[in-house]
C-alpha positions as CSV (number, residue, x, y, z in Angstrom):
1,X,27.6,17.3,-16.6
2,X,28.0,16.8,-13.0
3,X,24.7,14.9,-12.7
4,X,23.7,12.3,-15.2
5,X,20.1,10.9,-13.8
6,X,16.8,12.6,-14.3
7,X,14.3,11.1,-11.9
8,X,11.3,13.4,-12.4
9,X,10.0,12.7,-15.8
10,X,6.4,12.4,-17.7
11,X,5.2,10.8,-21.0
12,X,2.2,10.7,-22.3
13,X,1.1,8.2,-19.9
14,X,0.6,11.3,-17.9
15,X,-2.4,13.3,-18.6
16,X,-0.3,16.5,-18.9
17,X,1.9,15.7,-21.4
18,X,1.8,14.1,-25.1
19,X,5.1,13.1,-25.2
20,X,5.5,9.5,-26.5
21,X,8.0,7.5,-23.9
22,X,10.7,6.6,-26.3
23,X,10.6,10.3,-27.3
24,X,11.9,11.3,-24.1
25,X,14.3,8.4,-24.0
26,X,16.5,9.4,-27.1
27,X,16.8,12.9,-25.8
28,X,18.1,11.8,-22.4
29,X,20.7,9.0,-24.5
30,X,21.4,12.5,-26.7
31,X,22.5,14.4,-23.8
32,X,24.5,11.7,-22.3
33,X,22.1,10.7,-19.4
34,X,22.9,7.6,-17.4
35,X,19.5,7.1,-15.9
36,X,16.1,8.1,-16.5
37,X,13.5,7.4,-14.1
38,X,9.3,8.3,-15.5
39,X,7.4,8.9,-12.2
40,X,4.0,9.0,-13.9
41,X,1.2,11.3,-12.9
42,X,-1.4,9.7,-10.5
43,X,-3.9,11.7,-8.5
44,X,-7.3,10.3,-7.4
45,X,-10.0,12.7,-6.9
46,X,-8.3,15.1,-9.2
47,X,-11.4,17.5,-9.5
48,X,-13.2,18.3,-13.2
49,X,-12.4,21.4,-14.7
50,X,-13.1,22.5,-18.2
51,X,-9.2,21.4,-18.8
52,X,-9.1,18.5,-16.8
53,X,-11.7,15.3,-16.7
54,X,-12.2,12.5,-14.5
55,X,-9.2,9.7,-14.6
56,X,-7.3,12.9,-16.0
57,X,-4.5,12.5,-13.5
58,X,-4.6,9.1,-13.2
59,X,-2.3,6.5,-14.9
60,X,-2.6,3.0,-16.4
61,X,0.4,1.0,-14.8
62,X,-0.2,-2.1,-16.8
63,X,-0.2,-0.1,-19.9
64,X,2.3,2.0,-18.9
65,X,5.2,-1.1,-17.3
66,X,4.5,-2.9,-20.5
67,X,6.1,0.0,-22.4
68,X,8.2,0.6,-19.9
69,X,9.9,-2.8,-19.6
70,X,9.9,-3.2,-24.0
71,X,12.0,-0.1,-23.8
72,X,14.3,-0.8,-21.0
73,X,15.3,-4.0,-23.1
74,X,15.5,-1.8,-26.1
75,X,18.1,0.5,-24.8
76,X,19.5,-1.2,-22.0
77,X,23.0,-0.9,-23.6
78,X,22.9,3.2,-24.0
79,X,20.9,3.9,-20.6
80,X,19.7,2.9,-17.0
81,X,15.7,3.1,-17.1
82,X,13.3,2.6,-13.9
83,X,10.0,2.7,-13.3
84,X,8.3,5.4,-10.5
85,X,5.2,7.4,-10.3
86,X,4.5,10.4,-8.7
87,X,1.3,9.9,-6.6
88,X,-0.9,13.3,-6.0
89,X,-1.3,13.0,-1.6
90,X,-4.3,14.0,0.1
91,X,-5.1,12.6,3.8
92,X,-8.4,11.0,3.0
93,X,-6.5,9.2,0.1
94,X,-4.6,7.6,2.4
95,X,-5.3,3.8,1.8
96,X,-6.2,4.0,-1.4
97,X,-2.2,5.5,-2.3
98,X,-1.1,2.5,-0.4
99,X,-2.4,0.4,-2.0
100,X,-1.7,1.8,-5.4
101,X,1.9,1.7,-4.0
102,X,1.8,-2.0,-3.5
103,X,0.0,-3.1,-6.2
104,X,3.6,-3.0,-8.6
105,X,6.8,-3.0,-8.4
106,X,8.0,0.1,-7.9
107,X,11.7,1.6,-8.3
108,X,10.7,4.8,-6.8
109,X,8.4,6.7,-5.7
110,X,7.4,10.8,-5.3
111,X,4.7,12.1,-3.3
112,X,3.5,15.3,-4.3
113,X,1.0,17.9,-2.8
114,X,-1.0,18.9,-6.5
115,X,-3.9,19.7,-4.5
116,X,-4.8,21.4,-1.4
117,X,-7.6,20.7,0.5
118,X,-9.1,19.4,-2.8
119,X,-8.3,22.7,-4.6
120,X,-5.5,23.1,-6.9
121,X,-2.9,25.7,-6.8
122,X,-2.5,26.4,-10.4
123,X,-5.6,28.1,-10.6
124,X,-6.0,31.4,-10.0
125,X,-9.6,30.2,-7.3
126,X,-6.9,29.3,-4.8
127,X,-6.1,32.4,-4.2
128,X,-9.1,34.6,-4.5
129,X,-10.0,36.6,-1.6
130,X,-6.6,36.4,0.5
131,X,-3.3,37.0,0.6
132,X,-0.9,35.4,-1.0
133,X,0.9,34.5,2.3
134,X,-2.3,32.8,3.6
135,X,-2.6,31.0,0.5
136,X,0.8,29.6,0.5
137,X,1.0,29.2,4.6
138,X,-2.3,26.9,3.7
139,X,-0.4,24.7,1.0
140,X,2.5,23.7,3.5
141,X,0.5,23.3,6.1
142,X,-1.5,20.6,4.2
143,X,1.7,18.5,3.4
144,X,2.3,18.4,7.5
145,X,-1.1,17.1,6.9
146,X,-0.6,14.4,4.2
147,X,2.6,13.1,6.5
148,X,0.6,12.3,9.3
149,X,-1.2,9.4,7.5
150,X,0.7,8.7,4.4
151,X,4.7,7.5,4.8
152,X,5.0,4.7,1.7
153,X,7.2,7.3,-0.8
154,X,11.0,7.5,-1.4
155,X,11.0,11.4,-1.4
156,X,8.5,14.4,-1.6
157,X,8.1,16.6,-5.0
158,X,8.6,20.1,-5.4
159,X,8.0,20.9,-1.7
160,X,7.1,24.6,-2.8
161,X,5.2,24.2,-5.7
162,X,2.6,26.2,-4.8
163,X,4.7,29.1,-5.5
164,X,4.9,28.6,-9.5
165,X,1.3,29.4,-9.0
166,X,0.9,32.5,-6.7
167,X,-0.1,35.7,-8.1
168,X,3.4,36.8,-8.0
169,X,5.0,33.5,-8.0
170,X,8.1,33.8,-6.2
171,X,8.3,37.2,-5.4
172,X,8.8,38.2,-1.5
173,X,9.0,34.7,-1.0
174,X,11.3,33.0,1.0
175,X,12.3,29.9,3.8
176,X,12.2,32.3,6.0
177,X,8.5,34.0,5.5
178,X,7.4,30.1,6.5
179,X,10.3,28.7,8.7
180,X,8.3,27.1,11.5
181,X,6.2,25.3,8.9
182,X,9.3,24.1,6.7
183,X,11.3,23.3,9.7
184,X,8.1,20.4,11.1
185,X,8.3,19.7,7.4
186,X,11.9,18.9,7.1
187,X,12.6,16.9,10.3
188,X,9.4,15.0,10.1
189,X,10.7,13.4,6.8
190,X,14.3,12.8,8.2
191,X,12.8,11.4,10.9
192,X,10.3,9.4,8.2
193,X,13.8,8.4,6.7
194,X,12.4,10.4,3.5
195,X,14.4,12.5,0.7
196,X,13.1,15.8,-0.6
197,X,14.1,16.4,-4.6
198,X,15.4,19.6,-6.6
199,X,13.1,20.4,-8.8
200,X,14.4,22.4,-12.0
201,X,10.5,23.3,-13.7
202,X,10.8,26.1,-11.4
203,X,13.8,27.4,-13.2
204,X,12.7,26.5,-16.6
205,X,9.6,28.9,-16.4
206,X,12.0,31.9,-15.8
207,X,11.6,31.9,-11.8
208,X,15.2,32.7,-9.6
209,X,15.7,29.6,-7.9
210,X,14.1,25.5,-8.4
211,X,11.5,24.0,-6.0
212,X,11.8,24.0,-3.3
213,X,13.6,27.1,-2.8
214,X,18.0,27.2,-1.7
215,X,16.6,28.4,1.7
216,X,14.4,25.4,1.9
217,X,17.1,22.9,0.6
218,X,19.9,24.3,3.1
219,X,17.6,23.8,5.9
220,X,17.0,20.2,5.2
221,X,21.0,19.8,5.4
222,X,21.3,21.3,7.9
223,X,18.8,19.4,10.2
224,X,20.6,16.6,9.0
225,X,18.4,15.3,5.4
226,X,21.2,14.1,2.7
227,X,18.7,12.5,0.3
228,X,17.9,14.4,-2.7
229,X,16.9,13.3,-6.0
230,X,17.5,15.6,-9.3
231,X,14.4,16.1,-11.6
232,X,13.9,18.2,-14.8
233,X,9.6,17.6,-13.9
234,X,9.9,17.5,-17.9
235,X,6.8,16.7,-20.1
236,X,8.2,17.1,-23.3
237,X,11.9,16.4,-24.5
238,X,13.4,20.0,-24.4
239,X,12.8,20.0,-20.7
240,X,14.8,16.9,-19.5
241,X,17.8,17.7,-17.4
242,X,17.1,21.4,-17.8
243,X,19.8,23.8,-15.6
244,X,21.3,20.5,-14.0
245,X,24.4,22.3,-14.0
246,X,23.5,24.9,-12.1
247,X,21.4,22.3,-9.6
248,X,24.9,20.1,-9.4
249,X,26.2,24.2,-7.8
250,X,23.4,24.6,-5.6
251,X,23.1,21.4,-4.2
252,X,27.0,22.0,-3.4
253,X,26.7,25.4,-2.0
254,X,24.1,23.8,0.3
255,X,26.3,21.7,1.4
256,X,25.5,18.5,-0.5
257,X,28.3,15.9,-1.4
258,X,26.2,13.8,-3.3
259,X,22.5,13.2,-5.0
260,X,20.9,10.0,-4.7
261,X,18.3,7.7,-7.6
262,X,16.6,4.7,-6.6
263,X,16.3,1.1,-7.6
264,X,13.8,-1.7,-6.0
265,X,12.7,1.7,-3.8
266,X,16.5,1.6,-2.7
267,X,18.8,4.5,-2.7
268,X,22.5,5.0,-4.1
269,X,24.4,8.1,-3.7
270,X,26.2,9.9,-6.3
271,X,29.2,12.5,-6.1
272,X,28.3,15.8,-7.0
């Protein structure tokens, strides 16, 4: 297996997932993972719904390093394990994410746009009333927003997620329906000195290509990004390192030599 680190991974100290931590770790030691990192779910101001309640989205880091650090000990001879959280981005959030940030000692970090505008793209409300273009042309133009006032993250999440969601997910879509929004979007985080991530969930839910999209990915090359981090976005242990093989491809055909993971907030580079 051409890449041997997951770093996009949740436990149950995510709200979405009831997968206990050391669960997930034996399954990445069984498929002969190196490194693991859990980016734990945390979005403020997550809004109620009848599946979601308040705090849903939002983790406990004490609760969650003190597991984390017994089972780094634990299996510190079979695997590398660090600690990350994904944090949910919204503009007004702004201070508060920062000082979240700070407030432990990170290894890494994702920001992730799981909202827009306050709404949430999984639901079908997001769409109602409008295109599917529109809908999607609103998401990406809301992470322009978040980047504007919010820069303490190591890369951004599923830059496309939006389009797991759309009435017809991912088809007609492409880099190019959107290539003056991507393109602001990919040179303002090379010039943030930020990485973007493939995203495999994409491909696990039976859609053609991982998040974001090859279009989206060969751009960011080809403006000059080289940091991307590999993530399976898994939740349960089945999901961890799913279609990393045919990432390891993409990622080459895009013209990626190598994929980075992160320690102390600090990347190292990988050949593919």
């Amino acid at each position: 297996m051409p890449i041997t680190a997951d770093f996009h991974l949740h436990s149950s100290f995510s709200g979405d997932s009831d997968t206990p931590m050391e669960q997930m770790i034996l399954k990445g030691i069984e498929l002969g993972l190196t490194e693991m990192c859990f980016t734990e779910h945390n979005d403020f101001d997550y809004p109620m719904t009848d599946r979601e309640t308040a705090g849903f989205f939002e983790v406990d880091p004490d609760a969650y390093l003190y597991d984390f650090l017994k089972f780094r000990e634990k299996y510190a001879d079979k695997i590398a394990l660090f600690f990350g959280v994904e944090l949910g981005l919204q503009p007004h959030l702004s201070t508060r994410n920062a000082a979240f940030a700070k407030s432990h000692d990170y290894d890494f970090i994702i920001g992730s746009s799981h909202l827009c505008h306050g709404k949430d793209p999984y639901y079908p409300a997001f769409y109602k009333g409008r295109s599917q273009e529109d809908a999607y042309r609103e998401y990406f133009t809301s992470i322009l927003e978040n980047l504007k006032v919010y820069s303490n993250f190591d890369v951004y999440g599923h830059l496309d997620y939006v389009v797991r969601y759309g009435p017809t997910r991912d088809q007609g879509y492409s880099y190019e329906m959107y290539r003056e929004i991507f393109d602001r979007i990919l040179a303002e985080l090379i010039d943030m000195e930020k990485g973007i991530e493939i995203n495999t969930a994409a491909l696990a839910k039976g859609m053609r290509e991982p998040n974001p999209c090859i279009g989206v990915l060969k751009r960011y090359r080809e403006l000059g990004g080289e940091i991307v981090t590999t993530g399976s976005d898994a939740h349960e242990p089945g999901q961890i390192a799913h279609a990393f093989d045919r990432a390891a491809e993409i990622l080459k055909d895009c013209g990626f030599r190598y994929y980075a993971t992160y320690k102390r907030r600090t990347p190292s580079f990988h050949k593919l």
